[in-house]
N, C-alpha and C positions, 0 to 999 in steps of 0.2 A: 794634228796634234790633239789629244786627249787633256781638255781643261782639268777635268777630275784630277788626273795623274800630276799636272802641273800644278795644279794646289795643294797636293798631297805632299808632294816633292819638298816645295816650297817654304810651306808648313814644318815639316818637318827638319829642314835644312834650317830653316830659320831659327829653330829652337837650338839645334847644335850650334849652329854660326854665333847665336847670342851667347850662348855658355862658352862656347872658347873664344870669341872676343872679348868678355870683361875676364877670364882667366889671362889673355895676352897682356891688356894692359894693368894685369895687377904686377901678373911677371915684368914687365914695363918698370912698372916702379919700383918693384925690388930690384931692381938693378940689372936684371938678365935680359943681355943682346936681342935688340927687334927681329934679324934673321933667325937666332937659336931658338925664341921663343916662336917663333912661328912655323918652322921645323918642327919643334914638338905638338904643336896643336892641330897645326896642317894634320901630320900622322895618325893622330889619336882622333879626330874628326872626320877623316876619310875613311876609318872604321868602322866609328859605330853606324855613320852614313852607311856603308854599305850593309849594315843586316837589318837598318833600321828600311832604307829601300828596296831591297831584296824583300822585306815581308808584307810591308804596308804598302808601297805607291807602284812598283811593277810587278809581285806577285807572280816571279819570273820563275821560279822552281829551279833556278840555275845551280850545277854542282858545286859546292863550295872550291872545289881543284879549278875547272874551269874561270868560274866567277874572281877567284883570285889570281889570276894570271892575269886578266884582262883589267881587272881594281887598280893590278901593281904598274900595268903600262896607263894604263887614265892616273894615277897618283901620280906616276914619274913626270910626266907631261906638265899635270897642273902643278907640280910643286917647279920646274923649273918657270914657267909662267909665273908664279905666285912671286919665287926668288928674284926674276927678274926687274919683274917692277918691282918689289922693296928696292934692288940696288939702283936702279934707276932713278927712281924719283927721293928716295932717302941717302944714299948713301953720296950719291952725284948731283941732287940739287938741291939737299937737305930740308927735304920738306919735311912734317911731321910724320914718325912711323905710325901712329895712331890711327889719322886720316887716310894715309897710304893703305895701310892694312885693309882697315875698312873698304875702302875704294875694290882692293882687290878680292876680298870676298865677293862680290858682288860679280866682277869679271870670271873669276873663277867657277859660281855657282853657276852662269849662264852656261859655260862650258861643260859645266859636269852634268846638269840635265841634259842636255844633248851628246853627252856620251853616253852616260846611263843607258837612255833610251835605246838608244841606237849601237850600241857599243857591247859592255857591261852585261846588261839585263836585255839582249835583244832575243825576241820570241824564236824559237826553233833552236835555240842552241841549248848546251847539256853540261 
């Protein structure tokens, strides 16, 4: 594993993850559903993550055809993960979606650097 790239990753995952976490829980409080709103932020996050990683932390040169085929099976994956646990731990043992969310960032992001890496943006593909 390449520390640089994992700080890089990080780093920058961090600054999205923060900007759509206080965006969820404002949606939170306006009234809109803890799964719909993180349906949308998931989506809108897993975007800019990928051209924001594509440029900065793997410097993968991957075609954007390619790279998005492979984004959309890493998105479908982590958003059923992501969905699961909200229904699980909110919806069936109503704990806070807040916390929950949070939690699942976190689950979620380990996953996605190692598909990134390995998956996504892996060297020799086009």
């Amino acid at each position: 594993m390449n520390l640089v790239k994992i700080v890089k990753y990080y780093f920058l995952g961090g600054l999205v993850n923060v900007c759509g976490y206080f965006l969820y829980l404002i949606f939170l409080y306006l009234g809109f559903g803890h799964k719909f709103t993180a349906s949308v932020f998931y989506v809108l996050g897993v975007i800019v993550s990928f051209f924001m990683n594509r440029r900065f932390v793997f410097d993968s040169g991957i075609s954007l055809r390619s790279g998005s085929y492979r984004l959309f099976a890493m998105l479908f994956f982590g958003y059923i993960v992501n969905m699961s646990i909200l229904y699980f731990f909110v919806d069936l043992l109503g704990l806070n979606p807040g916390v929950v969310q949070l939690i699942s960032i976190v689950i979620v992001s380990i996953m996605f650097y190692l598909l990134n890496d390995n998956f996504v943006h892996r060297k020799g593909s086009t």
